[in-house]
Steps between C-alpha positions, in 0.01 A plus 500: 500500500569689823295379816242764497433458140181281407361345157138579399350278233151611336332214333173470330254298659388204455124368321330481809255231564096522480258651221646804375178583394477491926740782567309810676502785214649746750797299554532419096493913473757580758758253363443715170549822704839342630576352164484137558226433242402680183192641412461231212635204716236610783236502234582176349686267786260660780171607299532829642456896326727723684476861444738829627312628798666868438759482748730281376328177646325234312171404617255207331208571307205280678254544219721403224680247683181282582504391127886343438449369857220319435642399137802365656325277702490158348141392609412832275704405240305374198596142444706442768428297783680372799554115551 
């Protein structure tokens, strides 16, 4: 390597910490946009519908994202409890 040369690594991230149930739709929907999260992963990991806003943007679906939300929540989880 010559002394103005530099190394760039990209890496996925990491889990995160918290609920993901927790993470603001708006964020979930712009790391689609920027392709950090699929549709189906944002559905299923984060409980959140994202739909194409027409301009090549993602943006979440408030009325159909209240339901997997709240389904994804373990105190609304049939048969689940925490202890």
């Amino acid at each position: 390597m010559e002394a103005d040369e530099r190394v760039v690594l990209s890496l996925p991230g990491g889990g995160g910490y918290g609920e993901p149930s927790e993470r603001g739709p708006d964020q979930v929907a712009r790391d689609v946009s920027n392709g950090l999260v699929s549709v189906d992963r944002a559905r299923k990991v984060y409980g959140v519908v994202v739909k194409e806003d027409g301009l090549g943007s993602c943006v979440s679906d408030s009325e159909a994202t209240t339901s997997p939300r709240a389904a994804s929540r373990p105190e609304e989880r049939p048969g689940e409890q925490e202890g």
